[in-house]
MARNU-953781 format. One line per 10 residues: for each residue y, z, x of C-alpha. Coordinates in steps of 0.5 Angstrom, whole numbers, plus 500, padded with zeros to 3 digits. Example, Ala and Ser with C-alpha at 12.3 -4.5 7.8 and 13.67 -1.06 7.14 Angstrom:
<pts>
491:516:525 | 498:514:527
</pts>
This chain:
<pts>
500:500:500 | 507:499:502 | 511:504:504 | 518:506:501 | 522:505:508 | 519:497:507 | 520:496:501 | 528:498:502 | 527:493:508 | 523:487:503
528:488:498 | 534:487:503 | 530:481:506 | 529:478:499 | 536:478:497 | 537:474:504 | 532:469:502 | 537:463:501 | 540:463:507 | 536:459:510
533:463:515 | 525:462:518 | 520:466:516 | 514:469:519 | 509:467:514 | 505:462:518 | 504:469:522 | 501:473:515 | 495:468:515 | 491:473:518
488:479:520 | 482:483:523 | 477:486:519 | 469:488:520 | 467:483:517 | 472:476:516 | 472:472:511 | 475:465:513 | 479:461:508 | 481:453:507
488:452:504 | 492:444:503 | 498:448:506 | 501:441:507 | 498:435:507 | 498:428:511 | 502:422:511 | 498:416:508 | 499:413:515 | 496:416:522
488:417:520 | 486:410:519 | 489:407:525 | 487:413:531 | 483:410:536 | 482:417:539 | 479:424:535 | 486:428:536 | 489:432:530 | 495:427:526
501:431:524 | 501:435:517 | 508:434:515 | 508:434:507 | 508:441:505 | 503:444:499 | 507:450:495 | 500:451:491 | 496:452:498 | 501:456:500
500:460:494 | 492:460:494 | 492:463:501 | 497:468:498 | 492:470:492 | 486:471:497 | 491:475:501 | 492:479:496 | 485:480:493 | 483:482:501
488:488:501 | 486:489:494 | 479:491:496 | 480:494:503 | 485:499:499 | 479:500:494 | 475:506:495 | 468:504:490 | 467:496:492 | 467:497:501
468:505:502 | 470:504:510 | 469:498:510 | 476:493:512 | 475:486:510 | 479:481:515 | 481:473:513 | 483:468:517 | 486:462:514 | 486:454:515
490:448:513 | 485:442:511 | 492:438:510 | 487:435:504 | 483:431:509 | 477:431:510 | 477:429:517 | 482:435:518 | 478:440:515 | 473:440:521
477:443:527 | 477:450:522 | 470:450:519 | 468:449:528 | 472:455:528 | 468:459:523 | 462:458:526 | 464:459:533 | 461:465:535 | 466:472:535
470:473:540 | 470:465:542 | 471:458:541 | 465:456:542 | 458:454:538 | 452:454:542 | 446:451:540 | 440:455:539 | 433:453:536 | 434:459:531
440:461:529 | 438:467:525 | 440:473:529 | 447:467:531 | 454:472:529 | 459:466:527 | 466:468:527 | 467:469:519 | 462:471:514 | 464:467:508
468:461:507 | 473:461:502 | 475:454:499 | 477:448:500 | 480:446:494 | 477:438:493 | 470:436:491 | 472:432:496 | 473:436:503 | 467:440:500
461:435:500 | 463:435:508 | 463:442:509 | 458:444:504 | 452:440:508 | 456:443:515 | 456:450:512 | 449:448:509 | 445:447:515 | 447:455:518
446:458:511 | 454:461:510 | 456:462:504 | 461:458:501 | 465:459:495 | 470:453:492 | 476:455:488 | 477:448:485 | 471:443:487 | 468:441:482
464:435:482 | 457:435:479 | 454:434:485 | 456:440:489 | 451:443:484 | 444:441:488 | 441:446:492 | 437:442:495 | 444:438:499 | 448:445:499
443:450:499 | 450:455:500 | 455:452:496 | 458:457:490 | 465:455:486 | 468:459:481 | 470:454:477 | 465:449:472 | 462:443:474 | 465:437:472
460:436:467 | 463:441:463 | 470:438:463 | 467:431:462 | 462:434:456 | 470:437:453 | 473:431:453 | 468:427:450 | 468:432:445 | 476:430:445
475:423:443 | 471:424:438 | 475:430:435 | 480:424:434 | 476:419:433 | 477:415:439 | 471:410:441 | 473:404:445 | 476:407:451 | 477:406:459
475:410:464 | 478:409:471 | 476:414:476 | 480:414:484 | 475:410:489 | 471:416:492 | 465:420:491 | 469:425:486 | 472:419:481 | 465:416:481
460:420:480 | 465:423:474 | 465:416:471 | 458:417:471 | 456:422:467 | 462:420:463 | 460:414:461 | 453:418:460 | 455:424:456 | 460:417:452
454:413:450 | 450:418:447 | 455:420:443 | 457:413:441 | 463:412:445 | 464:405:448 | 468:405:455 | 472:398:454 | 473:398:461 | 470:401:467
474:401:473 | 476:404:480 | 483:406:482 | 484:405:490 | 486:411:494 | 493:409:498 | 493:406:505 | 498:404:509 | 493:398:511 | 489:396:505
492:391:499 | 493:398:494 | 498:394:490 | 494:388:488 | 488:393:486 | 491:397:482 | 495:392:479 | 489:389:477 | 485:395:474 | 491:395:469
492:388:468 | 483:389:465 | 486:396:461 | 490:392:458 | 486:386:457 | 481:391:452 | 487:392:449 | 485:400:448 | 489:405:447 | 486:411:450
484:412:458 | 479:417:462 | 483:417:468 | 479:422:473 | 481:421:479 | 486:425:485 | 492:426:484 | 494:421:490 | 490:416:486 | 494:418:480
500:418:483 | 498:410:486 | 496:408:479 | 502:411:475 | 507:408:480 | 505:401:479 | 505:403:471 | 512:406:470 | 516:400:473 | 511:394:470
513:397:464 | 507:397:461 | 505:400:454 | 504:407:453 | 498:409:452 | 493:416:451 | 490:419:457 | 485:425:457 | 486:427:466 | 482:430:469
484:438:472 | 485:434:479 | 491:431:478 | 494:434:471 | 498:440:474 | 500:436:481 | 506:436:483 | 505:430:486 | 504:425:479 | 508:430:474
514:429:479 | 514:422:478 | 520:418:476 | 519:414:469 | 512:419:468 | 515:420:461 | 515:413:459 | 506:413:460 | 505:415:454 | 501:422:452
498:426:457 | 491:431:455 | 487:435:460 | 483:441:460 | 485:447:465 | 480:452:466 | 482:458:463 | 482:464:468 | 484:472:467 | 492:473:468
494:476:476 | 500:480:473 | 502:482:480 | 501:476:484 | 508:474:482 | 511:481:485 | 507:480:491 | 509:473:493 | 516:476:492 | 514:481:497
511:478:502 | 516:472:502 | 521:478:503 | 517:481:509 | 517:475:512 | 524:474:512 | 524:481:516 | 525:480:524 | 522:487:525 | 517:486:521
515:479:524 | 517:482:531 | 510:488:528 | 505:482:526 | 506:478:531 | 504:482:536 | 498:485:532 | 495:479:529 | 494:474:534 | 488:470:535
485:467:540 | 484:461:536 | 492:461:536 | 491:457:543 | 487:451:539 | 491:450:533 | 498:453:535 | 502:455:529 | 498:455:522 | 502:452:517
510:451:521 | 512:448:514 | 511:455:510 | 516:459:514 | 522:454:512 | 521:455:504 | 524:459:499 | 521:463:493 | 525:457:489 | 520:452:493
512:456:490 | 516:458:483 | 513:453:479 | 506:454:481 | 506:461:481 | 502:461:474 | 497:456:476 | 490:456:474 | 487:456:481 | 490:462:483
485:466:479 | 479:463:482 | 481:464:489 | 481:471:487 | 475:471:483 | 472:467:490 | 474:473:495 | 471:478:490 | 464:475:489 | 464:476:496
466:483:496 | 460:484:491 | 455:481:495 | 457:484:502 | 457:491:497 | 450:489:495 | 447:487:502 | 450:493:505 | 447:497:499 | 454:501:498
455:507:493 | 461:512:493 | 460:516:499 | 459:509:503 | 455:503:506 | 448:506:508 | 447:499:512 | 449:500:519 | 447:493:522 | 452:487:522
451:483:515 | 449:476:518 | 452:470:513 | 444:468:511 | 443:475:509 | 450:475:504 | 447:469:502 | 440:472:499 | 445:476:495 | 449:471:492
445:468:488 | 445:469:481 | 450:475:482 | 455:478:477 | 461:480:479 | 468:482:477 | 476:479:478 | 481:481:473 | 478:484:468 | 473:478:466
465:479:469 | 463:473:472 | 455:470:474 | 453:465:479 | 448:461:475 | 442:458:478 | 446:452:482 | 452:456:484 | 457:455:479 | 460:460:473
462:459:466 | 468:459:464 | 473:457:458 | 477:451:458 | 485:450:455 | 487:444:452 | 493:443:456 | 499:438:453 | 504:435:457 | 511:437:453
517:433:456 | 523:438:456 | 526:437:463 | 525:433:469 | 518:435:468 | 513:436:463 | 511:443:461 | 504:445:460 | 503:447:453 | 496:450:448
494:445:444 | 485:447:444 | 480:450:447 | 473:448:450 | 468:454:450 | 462:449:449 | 465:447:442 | 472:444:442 | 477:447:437 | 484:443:437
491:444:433 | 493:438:432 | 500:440:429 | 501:442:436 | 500:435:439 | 506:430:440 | 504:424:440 | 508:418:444 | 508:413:438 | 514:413:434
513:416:427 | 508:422:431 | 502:418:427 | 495:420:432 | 494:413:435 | 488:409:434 | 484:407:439 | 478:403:436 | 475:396:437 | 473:395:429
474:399:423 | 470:404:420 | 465:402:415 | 467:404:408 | 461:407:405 | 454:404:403 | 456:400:409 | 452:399:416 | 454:396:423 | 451:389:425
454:389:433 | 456:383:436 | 458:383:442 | 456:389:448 | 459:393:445 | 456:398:440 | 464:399:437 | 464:392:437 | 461:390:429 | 462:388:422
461:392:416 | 454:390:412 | 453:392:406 | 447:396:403 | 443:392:398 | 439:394:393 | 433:400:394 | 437:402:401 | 442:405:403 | 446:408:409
443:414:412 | 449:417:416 | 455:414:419 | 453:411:426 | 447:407:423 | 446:400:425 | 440:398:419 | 440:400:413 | 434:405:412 | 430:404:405
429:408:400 | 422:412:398 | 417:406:393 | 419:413:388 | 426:412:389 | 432:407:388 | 439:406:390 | 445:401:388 | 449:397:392 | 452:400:398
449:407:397 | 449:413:401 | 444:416:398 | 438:415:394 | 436:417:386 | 429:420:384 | 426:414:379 | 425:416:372 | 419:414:368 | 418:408:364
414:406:359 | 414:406:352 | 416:412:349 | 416:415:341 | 423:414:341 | 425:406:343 | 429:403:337 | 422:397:337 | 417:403:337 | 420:406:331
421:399:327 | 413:398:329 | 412:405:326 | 416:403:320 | 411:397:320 | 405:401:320 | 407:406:315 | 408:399:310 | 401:396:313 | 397:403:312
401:405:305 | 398:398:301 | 391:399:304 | 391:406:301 | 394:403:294 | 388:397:295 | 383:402:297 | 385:407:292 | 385:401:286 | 379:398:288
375:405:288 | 378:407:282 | 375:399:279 | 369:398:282 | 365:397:277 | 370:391:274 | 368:384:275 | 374:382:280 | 371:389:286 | 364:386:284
366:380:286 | 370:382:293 | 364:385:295 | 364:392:292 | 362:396:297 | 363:392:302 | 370:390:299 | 372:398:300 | 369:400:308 | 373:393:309
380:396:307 | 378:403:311 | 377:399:317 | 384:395:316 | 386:402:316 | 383:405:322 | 386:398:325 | 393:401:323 | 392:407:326 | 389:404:332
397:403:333 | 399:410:335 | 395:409:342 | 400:405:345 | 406:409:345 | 407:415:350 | 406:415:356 | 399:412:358 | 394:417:360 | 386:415:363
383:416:356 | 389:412:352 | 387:406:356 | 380:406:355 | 380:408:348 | 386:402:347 | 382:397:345 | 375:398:343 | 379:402:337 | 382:397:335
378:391:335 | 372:394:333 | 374:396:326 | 378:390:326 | 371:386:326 | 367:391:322 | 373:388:317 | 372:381:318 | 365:382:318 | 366:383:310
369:378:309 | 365:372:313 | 360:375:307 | 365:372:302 | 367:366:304 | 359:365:306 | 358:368:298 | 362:363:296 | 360:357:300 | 353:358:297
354:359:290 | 359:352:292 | 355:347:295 | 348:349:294 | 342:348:289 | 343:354:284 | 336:356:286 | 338:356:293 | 345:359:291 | 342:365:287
337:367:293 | 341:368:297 | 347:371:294 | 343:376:292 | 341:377:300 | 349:377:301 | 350:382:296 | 344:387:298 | 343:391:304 | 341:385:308
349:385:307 | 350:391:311 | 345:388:317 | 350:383:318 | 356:388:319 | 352:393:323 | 349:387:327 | 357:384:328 | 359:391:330 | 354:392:335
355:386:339 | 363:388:339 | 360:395:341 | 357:391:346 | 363:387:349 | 367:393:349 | 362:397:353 | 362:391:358 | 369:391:358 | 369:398:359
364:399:364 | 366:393:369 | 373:392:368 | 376:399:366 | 384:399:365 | 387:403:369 | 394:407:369 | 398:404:375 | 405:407:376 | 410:400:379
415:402:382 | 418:396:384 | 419:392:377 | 424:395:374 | 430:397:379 | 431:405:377 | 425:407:373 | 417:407:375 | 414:403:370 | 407:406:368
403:402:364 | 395:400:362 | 393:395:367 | 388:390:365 | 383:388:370 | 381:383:367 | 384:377:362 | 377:374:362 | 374:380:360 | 379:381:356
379:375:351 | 372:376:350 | 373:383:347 | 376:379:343 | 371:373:342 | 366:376:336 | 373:377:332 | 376:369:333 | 368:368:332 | 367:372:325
375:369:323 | 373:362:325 | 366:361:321 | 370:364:315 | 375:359:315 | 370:353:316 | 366:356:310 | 371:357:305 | 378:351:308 | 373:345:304
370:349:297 | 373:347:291 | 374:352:285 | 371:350:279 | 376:350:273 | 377:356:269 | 374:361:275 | 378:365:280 | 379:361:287 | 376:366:292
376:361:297 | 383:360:297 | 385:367:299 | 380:367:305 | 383:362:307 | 389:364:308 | 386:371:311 | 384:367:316 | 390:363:318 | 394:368:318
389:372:322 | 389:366:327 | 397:365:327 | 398:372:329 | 393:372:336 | 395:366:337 | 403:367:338 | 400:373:342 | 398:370:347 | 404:367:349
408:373:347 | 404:377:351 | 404:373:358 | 411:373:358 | 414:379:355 | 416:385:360 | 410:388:362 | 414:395:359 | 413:391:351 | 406:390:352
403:395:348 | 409:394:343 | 407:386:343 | 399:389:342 | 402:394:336 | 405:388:333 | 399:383:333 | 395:388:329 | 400:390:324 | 402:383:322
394:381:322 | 392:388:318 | 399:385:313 | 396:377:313 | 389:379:311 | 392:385:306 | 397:379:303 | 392:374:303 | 386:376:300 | 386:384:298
393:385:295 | 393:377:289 | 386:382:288 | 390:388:287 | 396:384:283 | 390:382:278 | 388:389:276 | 395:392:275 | 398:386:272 | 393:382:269
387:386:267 | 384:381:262 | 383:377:267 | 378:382:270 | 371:379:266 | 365:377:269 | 366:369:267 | 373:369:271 | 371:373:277 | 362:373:277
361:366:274 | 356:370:268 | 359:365:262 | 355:361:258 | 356:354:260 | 356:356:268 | 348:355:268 | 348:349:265 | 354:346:268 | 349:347:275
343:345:271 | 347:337:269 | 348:337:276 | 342:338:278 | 338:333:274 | 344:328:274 | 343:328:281 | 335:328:280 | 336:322:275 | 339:318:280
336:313:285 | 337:315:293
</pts>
């Protein structure tokens, strides 16, 4: 801690820094410890000529000062004091650093690395065949900054198992073991930064995108996994391309020119540039007095808070600038202790105290450290006194302390571990470690890295340059505030950066091109439909499911077939009733005079179980409606066709009756009608019931109707329905009934009616054409009707046969008996009358008596 008569002595020395007077800060980056941490900082940086053109391995001349480095090595002096002045992390242990300016080279970063591992007290690194015992200078490295300068030192550092821990090297390649075996960071891999901003540009719905990264291994590995992590998310890169790092003697101008002449020519609106800030700045420069459009660019964390590329001249011309910072813990005394130290290093006598305490022998080597950062004011470093990096070279110091504090197996009373920790035995502790800085615990994953939230930083122009604002935050999911975000277009509408427009809904994308954001919008037909938005076909719905044109989703198919309550069912059972209710009348009336002339001759009993088989035909009918079932098809048929033949059988008796007593001898007439009318008349009908008893069975043993569910014939609605297996053995159900129905009207269409007598054949005759006009229309009917109406054509048939043969043969009967019943006798019906024997035997002897 700093004693009252120094800090009187720094605040005199910080009221009298504007006076130009130089400091003594390049003395402050030292100091002696039990153990040394050595520490790599950009404290200046390089002029774009001098490294390309040596021709001798000498040092160039660092001239362009880095107020962040300077404040880097100023966190990790503060982190030092804060552990040596600690009593519970190192008790009696001092930690010492000794600080080197990279001058962002990687050239320039080895002459302090050898420093490091020349062995204490000495310049020299001997070579040994084991270097397990080996001391080496320093214990642990701090830094550097760059993924670049780290994939140097990292596999230098590797090779003797020093740990080494990055604050801002982030490239994704840092992460294999197998290469850097001793390198850790406390800050994410690029990976985590390249997840968040593709998770940007699908919070924006930008798709069709440029990735530019700078000419080195970190832009190129970074636009590798971008465009990893961009293809499966679905984003299209329109141009991929490379930005030149500056070189005095390389053709920089026409490159750059020509990345962002192919930029443009994809006309995106929206540009992934990962590259440093020299190469940002590069391109930037060309853009800004080319005057190209503005457009959106997500940065990556290198270049987004540089000085460099922010302080550009014209910067708020390109457009609107993202990035994601990684959100560390805030250093609320660093601010103080910068102003400390800069007031101490404006004391002489304090100067005059450090010089002689803190010289090194390695002075001899690098002369004065960093000459540029005793010219500065607190005015030069008081922009970056609040950047994001100085907490993770905080958090770097103390996860080495940590793990020194393990290794030297430390608790309150002190460290039992009295040998020197050698760097391979601290790096054994390293792994997997949790450590704390700042209020936040840290852990080392199994590839050296640690997790750590993301800010979604927006550059807000309110002066020369940009401040930093909070517009999100990336802690493995994105969350924006959009309200916040200014956009550079004119009305502040969020630009559009895609290539076709979105498909409406029920629409899929057919890609033309190479480009899957490159399509046209295809509409889903019929019976399909479009799954989610990103699909390239549509997907079809389930054979039990259906959808409209450009649907999103499909319906559940409702069962169809012919209901009780269709208007045409309702029509049929009003047909039925009629039907049903004029057989009873005829059946009742034919009952109640069945020994009357006119039933005798209609067949008596016979005439009687002829009207109840049209009435079983009728009530046949009600097997068709509903919703079909196994038992209901089988019994279709065979319930109606049978009583139908049983019903055609008694009227082929008629007409056979008739045709006897019309064209045949009375002696053959009067035998065999009395065969007609007998039980021999039974026979036939039983006889004609079992042969189409027989045909059923056949029909229904070797091609049973089965119920079949179509989901394809209607478009909404599964159709379920009887199917016939057989339209052959179909049409031979109906065989014996077209036999019985032809044979009556061949018997009875050629009989004459005698005078004076009731004209029987004359109503079989009619019976049977209506029967032939009904099941001759259903066949066309029933072929080309829709196959949901085919039991109501098959309703219909029977109904209107049962009706033809009522009209034509039953009911002029029926008429008779209500409204004519004197014609109700023996001679008009039965042909019993006087002169009915003798007409017959004139006949007879007429045509005996003439000559053949």
């Amino acid at each position: 801690m700093l004693g009252p008569a120094v800090l009187g002595l720094s605040l005199w020395a910080l009221l009298h820094l504007g006076t130009g007077a130089p400091l003594c800060l390049s003395q402050q980056l030292r100091m002696n410890g039990d153990y040394v941490l050595g520490g790599l900082f950009p404290l200046s940086e390089a002029g774009e000529a001098g490294l390309g053109s040596r021709t001798r391995p000498s040092s160039p001349v660092c001239t362009r000062f880095s107020s962040n480095g300077l404040l880097w090595a100023l966190a990790m002096k503060m982190a030092v004091e804060e552990i040596n002045n600690r009593s519970d992390l190192l008790p009696g242990l001092r930690l010492g650093y000794d600080l080197f300016d990279t001058c962002s080279e990687p050239v320039l970063a080895m002459k302090p690395s050898l420093m490091f591992l020349a062995k204490a007290d000495s310049h020299d690194i001997a070579a040994y065949c084991n270097y397990t015992q080996y001391q080496p200078r320093v214990l642990a490295v701090i830094g550097p900054h760059s993924s670049e300068l780290s994939v140097v030192t990292g596999k230098f550092f590797g090779f003797f198992l020093m740990p080494q821990v990055s604050y801002g090297a982030s490239m994704e390649l840092l992460s294999a073991r197998e290469t850097f075996p001793s390198f850790f960071r406390t800050v994410p891999s690029d990976r985590v930064q390249l997840t968040a901003a593709v998770e940007l540009l699908q919070e924006f719905g930008w798709n069709w995108v440029a990735a530019l990264g700078s000419d080195d291994e970190y832009g190129r590995q970074g636009l590798g996994i971008f465009s990893t992590l961009a293809a499966a998310r679905g984003i299209c890169i329109a141009h991929e391309g490379l930005v030149p790092l500056p070189r005095a003697d390389g053709p920089l101008l026409g490159k750059v020119q020509d990345v962002l002449h192919q930029v443009n020519q994809s006309s995106v609106q929206v540009v992934l540039l990962f590259t440093s800030a020299r190469a940002a700045h590069a391109l930037f420069s060309y853009s800004i007095s080319s005057k190209l459009s503005p457009k959106v660019w997500v940065a990556s964390e290198a270049w987004l808070t540089s000085d460099l590329v922010m302080g550009l001249p014209g910067m708020a011309q390109v457009g609107t600038v993202l990035g994601f910072l990684q959100r560390g813990a805030q250093l609320h005394k660093f601010s103080q202790y910068v102003k400390t130290h800069l007031a101490l290093a404006a004391d002489p006598v304090f100067c005059a105290a450090l010089g002689e305490r803190e010289q090194g022998l390695e002075e001899d080597v690098v002369g004065r450290r960093c000459p540029q950062c005793d010219c500065i004011t607190l005015q030069n470093v008081s922009a970056g006194l609040n950047h994001h990096q100085t907490f993770s070279v905080y958090a770097a110091v103390y996860s080495v302390a940590q793990a020194l504090h393990n290794t030297l197996q430390c608790n309150a009373s002190g460290c039992p571990m009295q040998d020197p920790v050698k760097p391979w035995q601290l790096l054994e502790n390293m792994y997997n470690l949790t450590f704390h800085a700042g209020g936040l615990t840290l852990r080392f994953n199994s590839n050296g890295n640690v997790d750590m939230e993301y800010d979604l930083k927006l550059w807000v122009w309110q002066g020369p340059v940009p401040e930093l604002h909070d517009v999100g935050r990336f802690n493995g999911s994105l969350w924006t505030d959009s309200l916040k975000i200014r956009w550079h277009t004119s009305n502040n509408q969020k630009p559009v950066s895609q290539c076709s427009r979105q498909c409406q809904e029920g629409q899929v994308r057919r890609v033309k091109g190479f480009h899957s954001c490159c399509y046209d919008c295809v509409d889903c037909k019929a019976g399909s439909y479009r799954k989610s938005p990103d699909d390239l076909a549509c997907s079809f719905c389930n054979q039990d499911e259906w959808s409209p044109e450009r649907s999103t989703r499909c319906f559940r198919r409702r069962l169809r077939f012919l209901a009780w309550g269709e208007p045409a069912v309702l029509l049929l059972l009003l047909l039925l009733s009629l039907a049903l209710g004029l057989v009873l009348a005829a059946l009742g009336l034919f009952i109640r005079h069945r020994d009357s002339p006119l039933v005798q001759a209609s067949g008596g009993p016979l005439a009687c179980f002829g009207l109840v088989c049209l009435g079983l035909v009728c009530l046949s009918v009600l097997l068709f409606p509903g919703q079909p079932s196994s038992a209901l098809c089988l019994a279709q048929q065979p319930s109606s066709h049978l009583p139908l033949t049983g019903c055609l059988s008694t009227l082929i008796l008629q007409a056979a009756e008739i045709f006897v007593e019309s064209e045949l001898p009375l002696s053959w007439a009067d035998r065999l009608s009395g065969c007609l009318r007998g039980p021999w008349a039974w026979l036939v009908v039983l006889l004609a019931m079992l042969v189409e008893a027989a045909l059923c069975a056949w029909y229904l043993v070797a091609f049973p109707p089965e119920v079949v569910t179509d989901w394809r014939m209607l478009p909404t609605e599964a159709l379920v329905h009887c199917r016939t297996r057989s339209w052959v053995s179909f049409g031979l159900v109906h065989a014996t009934n077209a036999t019985l129905a032809f044979l009556c009207f061949l018997g009875t269409f050629l009989v004459q009616s005698r005078p004076g007598r009731y004209n029987r054949a004359r109503g079989l005759t009619f019976a049977m054409l209506a029967y032939f006009i009904t099941w001759v229309s259903f066949v066309p009917l029933l072929a080309n009707v829709q196959v949901v109406l085919r039991p109501a054509v098959q309703m219909g048939a029977l109904l209107l046969c049962v009706l033809g043969i009522l009209a034509a043969f039953h009911l002029p009967r029926c008429y008779l008996l209500v409204r004519q019943p004197e014609l109700n006798t023996p001679e008009f019906f039965l042909g019993r009358g006087p002169g009915d024997a003798r007409d017959r035997n004139d006949a007879d002897t007429g045509n005996q008596g003439k000559p053949e």
